[in-house]
N, C-alpha and C positions, 0 to 999 in steps of 0.2 A: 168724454172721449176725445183724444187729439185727432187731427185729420188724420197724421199717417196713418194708424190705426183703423179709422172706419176709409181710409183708402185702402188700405191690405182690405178687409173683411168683405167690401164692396168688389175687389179683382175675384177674389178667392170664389166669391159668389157666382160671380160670373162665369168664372171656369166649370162651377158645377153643370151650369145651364148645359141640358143635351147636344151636345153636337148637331142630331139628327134634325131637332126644331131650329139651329144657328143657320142650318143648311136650306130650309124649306122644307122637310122632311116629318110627317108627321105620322106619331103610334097610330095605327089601325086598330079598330074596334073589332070583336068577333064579328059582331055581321058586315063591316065594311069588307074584313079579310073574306069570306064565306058569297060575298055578293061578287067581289074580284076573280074568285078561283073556279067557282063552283060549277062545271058544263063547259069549260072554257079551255081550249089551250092554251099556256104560257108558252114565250120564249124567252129564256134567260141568259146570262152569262157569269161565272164564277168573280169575282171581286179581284181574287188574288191567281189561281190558276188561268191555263189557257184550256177554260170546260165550256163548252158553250152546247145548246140544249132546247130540248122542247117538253114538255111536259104538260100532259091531260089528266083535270080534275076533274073527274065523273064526279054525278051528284050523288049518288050510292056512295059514296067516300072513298073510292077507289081513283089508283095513280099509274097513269105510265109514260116511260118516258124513253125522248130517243134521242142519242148524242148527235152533234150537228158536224163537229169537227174528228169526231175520231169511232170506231164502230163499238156499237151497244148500247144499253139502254137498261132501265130496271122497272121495275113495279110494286106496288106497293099499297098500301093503304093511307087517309091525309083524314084529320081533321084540324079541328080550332079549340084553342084555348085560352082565354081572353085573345091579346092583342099578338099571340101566338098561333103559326101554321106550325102543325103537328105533321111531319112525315115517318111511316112506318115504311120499314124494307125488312125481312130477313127476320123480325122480331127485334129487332133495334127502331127503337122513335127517335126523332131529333126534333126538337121543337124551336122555332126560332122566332123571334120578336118581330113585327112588317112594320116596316113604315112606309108611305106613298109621300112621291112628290106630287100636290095636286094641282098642277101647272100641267104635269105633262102626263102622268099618269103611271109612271116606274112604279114601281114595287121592291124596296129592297127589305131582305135577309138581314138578321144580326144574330150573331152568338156574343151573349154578351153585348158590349159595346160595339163590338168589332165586327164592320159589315164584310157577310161572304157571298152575299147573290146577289142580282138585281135582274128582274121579270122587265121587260120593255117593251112589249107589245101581246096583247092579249085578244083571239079571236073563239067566237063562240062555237061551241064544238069539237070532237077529237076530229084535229089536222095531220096527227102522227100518221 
């Protein structure tokens, strides 16, 4: 092979490599996501919106949550599915990929590639 060749396949490679791990950011396991959530309230913030949030994972598998910037909140049901939080509202689930930075302890959301949430302070118990 000539260099430029295994230099293209060498970039190309590179670009595949996750974002999420370029970042610090590493897939959570079921039980990592399940030891994070579970009895705890999160507070989050939307990636791309201005949604900012709280949110109680009872260990029964039950969700609620209360908006922090604007009025209401929903409920719902949550599990885990591998390196996926499964949230149920309304009979609609959205299931999303975690990954934690473990420096600090965030939690973010993806659809897809494309991050939409991030968890950044997590205390035991409903605080709602």
């Amino acid at each position: 092979m000539n260099k430029k060749l295994v230099s293209a396949l060498l970039v190309s490679c590179l670009l595949v490599v996750s974002h999420t791990a370029l970042a610090g950011w590493e897939d959570m396991t079921a039980e990592d996501i399940t030891a994070a959530f579970s009895g705890k309230t999160a507070w989050g913030n939307h990636a791309i919106k201005d949604k900012r949030n709280m949110v109680y994972f009872a260990a029964d598998g039950s969700w609620k949550s209360k908006r922090l910037n604007e009025k209401g909140g929903s409920e719902g049901k949550w599990s885990v599915d591998g390196s996926n939080l499964c949230m149920e509202k309304e009979g609609d689930t959205r299931c999303r990929r975690c990954a934690q930075k473990k420096k600090d302890g965030k939690i973010r959301k993806y659809k897809g590639k494309k991050h939409v949430w991030t968890y950044t302070k997590f205390e035991d118990g409903n605080k709602l």
